[in-house]
KOLKOL-811992 format. One record per residue (C-alpha): x, y, z; residue in one letter. Coordinates in steps of 0.5 Angstrom, whole numbers, plus 500, padded with zeros to 3 digits. Layout:
<pts>
XYZA
...
</pts>
This chain:
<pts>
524354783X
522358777X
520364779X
516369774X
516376772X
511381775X
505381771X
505388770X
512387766X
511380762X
504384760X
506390758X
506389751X
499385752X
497392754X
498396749X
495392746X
489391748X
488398748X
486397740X
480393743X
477399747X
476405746X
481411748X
482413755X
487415760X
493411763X
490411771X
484407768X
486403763X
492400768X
491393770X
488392777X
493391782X
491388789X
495384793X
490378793X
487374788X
480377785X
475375782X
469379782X
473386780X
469391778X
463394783X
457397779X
453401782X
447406782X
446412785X
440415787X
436410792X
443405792X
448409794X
445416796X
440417801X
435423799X
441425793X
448424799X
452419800X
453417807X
461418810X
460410811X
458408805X
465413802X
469410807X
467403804X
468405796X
474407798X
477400801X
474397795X
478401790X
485400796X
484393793X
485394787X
478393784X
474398780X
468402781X
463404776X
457409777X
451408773X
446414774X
440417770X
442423772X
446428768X
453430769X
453437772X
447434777X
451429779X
457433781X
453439784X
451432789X
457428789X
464433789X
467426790X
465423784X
473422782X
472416786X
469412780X
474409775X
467410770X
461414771X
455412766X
451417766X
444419763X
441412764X
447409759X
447415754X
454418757X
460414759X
464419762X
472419766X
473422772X
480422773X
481426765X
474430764X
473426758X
465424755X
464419751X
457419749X
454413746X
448415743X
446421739X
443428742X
436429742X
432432736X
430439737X
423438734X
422433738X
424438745X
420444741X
414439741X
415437748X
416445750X
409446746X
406441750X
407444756X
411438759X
414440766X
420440769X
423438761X
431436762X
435436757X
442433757X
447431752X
443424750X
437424755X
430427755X
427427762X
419429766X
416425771X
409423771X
403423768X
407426762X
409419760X
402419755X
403425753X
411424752X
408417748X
404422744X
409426741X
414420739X
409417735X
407424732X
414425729X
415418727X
422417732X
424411735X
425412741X
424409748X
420411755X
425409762X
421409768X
425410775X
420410781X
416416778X
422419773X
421418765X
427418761X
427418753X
432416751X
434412743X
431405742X
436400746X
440405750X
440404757X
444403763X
445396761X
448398754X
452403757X
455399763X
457394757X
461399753X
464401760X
467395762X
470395755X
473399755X
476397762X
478390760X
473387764X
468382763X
461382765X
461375769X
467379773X
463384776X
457385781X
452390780X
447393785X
441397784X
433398787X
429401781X
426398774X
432403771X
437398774X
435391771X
438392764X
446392767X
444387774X
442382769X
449383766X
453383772X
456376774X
452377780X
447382780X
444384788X
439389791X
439393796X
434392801X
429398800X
429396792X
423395789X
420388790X
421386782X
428388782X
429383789X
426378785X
431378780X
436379784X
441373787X
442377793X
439382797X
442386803X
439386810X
441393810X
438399806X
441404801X
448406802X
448401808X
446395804X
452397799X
457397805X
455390806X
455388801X
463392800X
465388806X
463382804X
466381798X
473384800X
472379807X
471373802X
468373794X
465367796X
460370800X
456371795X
457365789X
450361792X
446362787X
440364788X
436364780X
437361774X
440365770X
446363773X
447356773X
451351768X
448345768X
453340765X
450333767X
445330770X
443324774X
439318774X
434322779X
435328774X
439332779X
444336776X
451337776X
452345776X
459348773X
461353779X
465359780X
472359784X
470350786X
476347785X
478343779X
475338775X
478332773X
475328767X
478321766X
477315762X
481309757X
481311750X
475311746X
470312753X
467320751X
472323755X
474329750X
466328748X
464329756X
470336756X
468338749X
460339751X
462342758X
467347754X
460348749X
456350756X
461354758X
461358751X
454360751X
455362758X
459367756X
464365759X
472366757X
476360758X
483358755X
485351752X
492348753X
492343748X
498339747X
496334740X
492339737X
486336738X
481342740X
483345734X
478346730X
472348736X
468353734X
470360739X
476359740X
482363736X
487358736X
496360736X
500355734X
499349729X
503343727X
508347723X
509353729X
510353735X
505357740X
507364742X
506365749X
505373748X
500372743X
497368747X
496373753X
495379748X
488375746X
487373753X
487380754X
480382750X
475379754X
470376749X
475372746X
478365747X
484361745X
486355743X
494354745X
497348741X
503345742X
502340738X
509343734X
513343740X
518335741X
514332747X
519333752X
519341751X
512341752X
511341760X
516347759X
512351755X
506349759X
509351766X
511358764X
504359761X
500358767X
504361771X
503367766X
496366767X
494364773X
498372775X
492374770X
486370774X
489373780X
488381777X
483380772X
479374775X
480372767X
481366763X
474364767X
476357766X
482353763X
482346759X
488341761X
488336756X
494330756X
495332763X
499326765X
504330760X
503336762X
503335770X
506329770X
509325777X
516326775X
516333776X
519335783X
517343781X
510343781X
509345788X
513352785X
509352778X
502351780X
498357785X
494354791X
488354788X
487353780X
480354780X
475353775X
480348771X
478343766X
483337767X
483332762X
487325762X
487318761X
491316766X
490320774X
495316776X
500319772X
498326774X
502330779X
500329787X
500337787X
495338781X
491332783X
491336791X
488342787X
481337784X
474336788X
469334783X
471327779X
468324773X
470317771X
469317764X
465310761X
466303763X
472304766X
470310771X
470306777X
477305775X
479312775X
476315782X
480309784X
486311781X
486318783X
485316791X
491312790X
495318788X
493322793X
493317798X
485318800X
481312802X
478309795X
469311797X
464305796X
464304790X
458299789X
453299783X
453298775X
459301772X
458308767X
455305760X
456310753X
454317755X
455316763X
461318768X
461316775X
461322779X
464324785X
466330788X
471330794X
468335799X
462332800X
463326804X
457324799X
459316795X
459317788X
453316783X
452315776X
451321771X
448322764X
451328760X
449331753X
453330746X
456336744X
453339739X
460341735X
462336730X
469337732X
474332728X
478332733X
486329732X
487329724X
492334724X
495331730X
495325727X
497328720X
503332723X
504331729X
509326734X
505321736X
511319742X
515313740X
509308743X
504310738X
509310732X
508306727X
515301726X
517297719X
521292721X
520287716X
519280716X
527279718X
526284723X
532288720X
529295720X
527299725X
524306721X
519310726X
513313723X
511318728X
505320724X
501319718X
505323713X
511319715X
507313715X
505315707X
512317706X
515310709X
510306706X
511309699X
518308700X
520301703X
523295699X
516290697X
518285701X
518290708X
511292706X
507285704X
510282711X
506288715X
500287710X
500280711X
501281719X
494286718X
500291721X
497297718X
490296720X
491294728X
495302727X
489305725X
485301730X
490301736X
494307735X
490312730X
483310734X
479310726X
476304727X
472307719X
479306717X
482300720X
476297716X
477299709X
485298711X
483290713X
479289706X
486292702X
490288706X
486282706X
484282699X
488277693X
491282689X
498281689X
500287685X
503292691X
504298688X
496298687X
495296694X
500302697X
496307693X
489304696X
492305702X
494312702X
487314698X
485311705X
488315709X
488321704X
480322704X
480322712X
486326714X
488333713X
494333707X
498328710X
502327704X
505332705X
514331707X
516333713X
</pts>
C-alpha cells in the first residue's frame, strides 16, 4: 500500500510559493484549509446588511453557523459597503471573517492582523469640497468611498461631470455610494480570493441588494436570500426559504450537510454544454459527477472530442491539470507544460503551479521509460487528490492513455485511487485495459466513432455490468454513443463540436519519444538477420541513414516505411509521400533516403536530432 505524506508537508514549499502570486498577508490566512473532509465549495461570501444582519445585528443563530462553517476548514469573506470603524462599532465579532471587503470593494482588510489593503484610490478633495458646497447630506468619507442617499444621486452626477472625474454611482436600496470607475464588490472579492489562493468557481456568494450582484455573478454558485430584492433572485441559481441571517444559516447547514445540495443549476450562466443529441438535447459537464470516460479505436476523434471538451472547460474559467504520458496536449493553448521529451516532469513544480488558481498544467511523461510512468502517475494523483480534497482544485484532470496509467495488472490501485475522482477526463483506446477500481469511478460513457458501441460494451465486461440495449445506427465522424451509467437510460447517439485549436498533437511524441516496442519500426532486412528498433522518428531517420543499402531497398520495397507512418505514426499526408519514393524506378538509394527524411523532416519537429 503506498501511503502519502500529509499535504500540509509535501506542500510546503509549494506554499511559499504561491505567496509570490498574491499579495502579503498573515500565516493564519494564508494557511491551507484544514477540513477533515473533502471540499469543494471553500469559501463563503457574504454581505452584511439585509443578509446577515437584520437592522444592522447579526442573530446568535446566524453566529453560531459562521462558526461551524470556519470549524470545517472553510473560509469566510464579508463583502460590505460599510466602512470599517461602522462595521466594527456594529459587528465586534468581525474577526470571524478570514477577509473583510469593505466600502463596496474599495478596501480589503485582515482581521486576524489589523492590516488594509486599499484597491482603489482616496477620494478627490475637490470633489468632497464641491459635495459639501452643494449640501449634500449625510456625506460619508471613507479611505476610498464617497457615500449619500437619495435623491442626491442627481445632484452627486452633477459634480462628477463638472470636475471631469471618472467615477461611478452604486446603488443599495436607497444608499448612493461613489466610488472610481470599475470598483465594486465584485472587483474586490476577486482581489480577496487572490489573495486567499481561492478560485472563484470554489465559492459561494449570498446577497440581497444591486450592490451584490457584481461578486455573486463571480461566485461558482451565487444565492439570495429570501428578502433580496427580486432582480437579485433572478439571477440567483439559489433562493433561501429563510430571510437574512435565517436564510444564511440554511444555506450554511446545507452546504456542510452535503455540498451537493446546491449544484442543480438554476441559470445559464452555469452550464457546459459539450455535446449535444440528435434531438438538440444537451450533454452538460458537471461538477463533483463521476468521472468521464472517453474511448474509441485509433483515428476515431477521441483526442478530438477530449481536446474540444477541455476548450470548454478553459473558457468556463475552470482550472484543470492534464496528465499526459506521450506528450500529445503539449502544444494546447492555456496550459503551462512541465517536463518535455528530454526532462522528466517535476512533481513539485507541477503542484507549485496548481497552487495559483488561474493556471493550468500540462504534466508530460513522454521522457519517463513506459514502465516508470504509472509510478510517477500513482504519486501525482494522490498528491493531487489530497489538494482537491482541501482546495476543491485542479477542477478537473484529463487521463490520457489511461490504459498505461491505470492499467488491470496493478493490484495498488484500490490504495492510490480516492473513493471518488470527481470530474475527471479519462481517455483511452482500449476500456478494457483500465483498472476495474478506476472503471468503478466513471458514470458518463462516450464511445467514440464507429466503434462506440464497441467500447460501452467493453467497458460493461470490465466492470462486470449488463451491457445496455444497444440497437441503432453506430456513431459516424463527430458522434459518440453516449451513455451515462446512473440513469438506467439506454445510450444515444451525440454530436460534439470541433475544437477550435489547431493542436499538432503527437510530433514531439512521435520525434522523441518511445513509442513502445509494438509501435516501433524493426529493420530486419530481407534475410532477416537484423533486428535494429527504431522506437521513434529520430532513430528511424538515424537507422535509416545508417543501414547497409540492401537492408534498406528490402523495406522500401516492402512498402515497409509507408505502412509505419500509416499504421504506427497515424500520417496518412506522410505515408503517401512516402509511397510515391518507395514506388518510384530511381534506383539511386542515397537520393531515396534523402527524400525520406525530407519527408519526415517538413512535418515533425527536428527529429534528426541523435538521441
Amino acid at each position: 500500500m503506498l501511503v502519502h505524506r500529509p499535504f500540509e508537508e509535501l506542500t510546503e514549499p509549494v506554499n511559499r510559493s504561491a505567496e509570490q502570486l498574491r499579495a502579503k498577508t498573515s500565516d493564519k490566512v494564508a494557511a491551507p484549509c484544514k477540513g477533515k473532509q473533502p471540499m469543494y465549495f471553500v469559501a463563503l461570501v457574504t454581505d452584511y446588511d439585509g443578509t446577515l444582519a437584520t437592522d444592522g445585528q447579526v442573530h446568535a443563530g446566524t453566529l453560531e453557523a459562521l462558526k461551524r462553517f470556519k470549524e470545517s476548514g472553510r473560509r469566510i469573506i464579508l463583502a460590505t459597503g460599510r466602512e470599517l470603524p461602522d462595521l466594527k462599532k456594529v459587528f465586534p465579532q468581525f474577526e470571524i471573517f478570514d477577509l473583510v471587503v469593505a466600502e463596496n470593494g474599495a478596501l480589503i482588510y485582515v482581521p486576524g492582523t489589523g492590516e488594509e489593503r486599499p484597491l482603489s484610490p482616496p477620494p478627490d478633495a475637490a470633489f468632497i469640497k464641491r459635495l459639501r458646497e452643494l449640501r449634500v447630506e449625510p456625506l460619508s468619507v471613507g479611505h476610498s468611498i464617497v457615500a449619500t442617499w437619495e435623491p442626491h444621486e442627481t445632484t452627486v452626477l452633477e459634480a462628477i461631470r463638472e470636475l471631469g472625474l471618472d467615477l461611478q454611482l452604486t446603488f443599495n436600496k436607497g444608499a448612493v455610494m461613489v466610488l472610481p470607475a470599475g470598483v465594486n464588490k465584485g472587483s474586490g472579492v476577486k482581489a480577496a480570493l487572490e489573495q486567499l489562493a481561492i478560485s472563484p468557481r470554489n465559492a459561494v456568494g449570498v446577497g440581497d441588494a444591486e450592490n451584490d450582484e457584481a461578486f455573486l455573478r463571480l461566485c461558482g454558485r451565487s444565492v439570495a436570500v429570501a428578502n433580496a430584492l427580486p432582480a437579485v433572485k433572478k439571477g440567483a441559481d439559489h433562493v433561501t426559504k429563510g430571510a437574512r441571517g435565517d436564510g444564511v444559516k440554511e444555506l450554511i447547514d446545507s452546504i456542510l450537510k452535503s455540498e451537493k445540495s446546491i449544484l442543480p443549476v438554476g441559470t445559464q450562466r452555469q452550464r457546459i454544454t459539450i455535446a449535444k443529441g440528435l434531438d438538440d438535447e444537451p450533454v452538460d459537464l458537471e461538477e463533483l459527477s463521476g468521472s468521464i470516460l472517453v474511448a474509441g479505436t485509433s483515428g476515431s476523434g477521441k483526442s478530438t472530442f477530449a481536446i474540444s471538451i477541455l476548450e470548454h472547460i478553459a473558457e468556463a474559467q475552470f482550472q484543470f491539470c492534464i496528465l499526459d504520458p506521450e506528450g500529445d496536449y503539449s502544444e494546447f493553448k492555456g496550459a503551462v507544460v512541465v517536463g518535455d521529451a528530454e526532462v522528466a516532469p517535476s512533481e513539485k513544480q507541477a503542484l507549485e503551479l496548481l497552487a495559483d488558481p488561474s493556471t493550468n498544467v500540462t504534466v508530460n511523461l513522454l521522457s519517463l521509460q513506459l514502465a516508470d510512468r504509472p509510478i510517477f502517475f500513482a504519486g501525482l494523483l494522490g498528491k493531487i487528490a489530497e489538494m482537491r480534497a482541501m482546495t476543491g482544485r485542479p477542477h478537473w484532470l484529463l487521463i490520457d492513455e489511461a490504459h498505461h496509467m491505470l492499467p488491470t495488472g496493478r493490484s495498488d490501485l484500490s490504495q492510490i485511487l480516492p473513493q471518488e475522482l470527481p470530474s475527471s477526463l479519462v481517455v483511452t483506446v482500449h476500456p478494457d485495459a483500465v483498472s476495474r477500481d478506476a472503471l468503478r469511478l466513471i458514470d458518463k460513457v462516450f464511445g467514440v466513432g464507429d466503434g462506440g458501441k464497441e467500447v460501452i460494451s467493453s467497458f460493461c465486461r470490465a466492470v462486470g455490468e449488463p451491457t445496455p440495449d444497444l440497437r441503432g445506427p453506430p456513431p459516424s465522424v463527430g458522434q459518440a454513443l453516449y451513455w451515462r451509467r446512473s440513469s438506467g437510460e439506454p445510450p444515444r447517439l451525440v454530436a460534439f463540436d470541433l475544437p477550435k485549436s489547431d493542436l499538432q498533437r503527437h510530433k514531439r511524441k512521435y520525434a522523441k519519444g518511445d513509442l513502445g516496442e509494438d509501435k516501433s519500426f524493426y529493420f530486419r532486412g530481407p534475410h532477416q538477420k537484423l533486428n535494429l528498433r527504431a522506437q521513434n522518428l529520430s532513430l528511424f531517420l538515424q537507422l535509416a541513414d545508417g543501414v547497409d543499402d540492401e537492408t534498406f531497398a528490402y523495406h522500401a520495397k516492402q512498402g515497409d516505411y509507408s505502412a509505419w507512418f500509416r499504421d504506427s505514426i497515424k500520417d496518412e499526408e506522410l505515408a503517401r509521400a512516402v509511397t510515391e519514393i518507395e514506388s518510384s524506378g530511381d534506383k539511386d538509394l542515397r537520393r531515396k533516403r534523402s527524400e525520406i527524411r525530407a519527408a519526415v523532416e517538413a512535418r515533425y519537429t527536428a527529429p534528426a536530432t541523435p538521441v
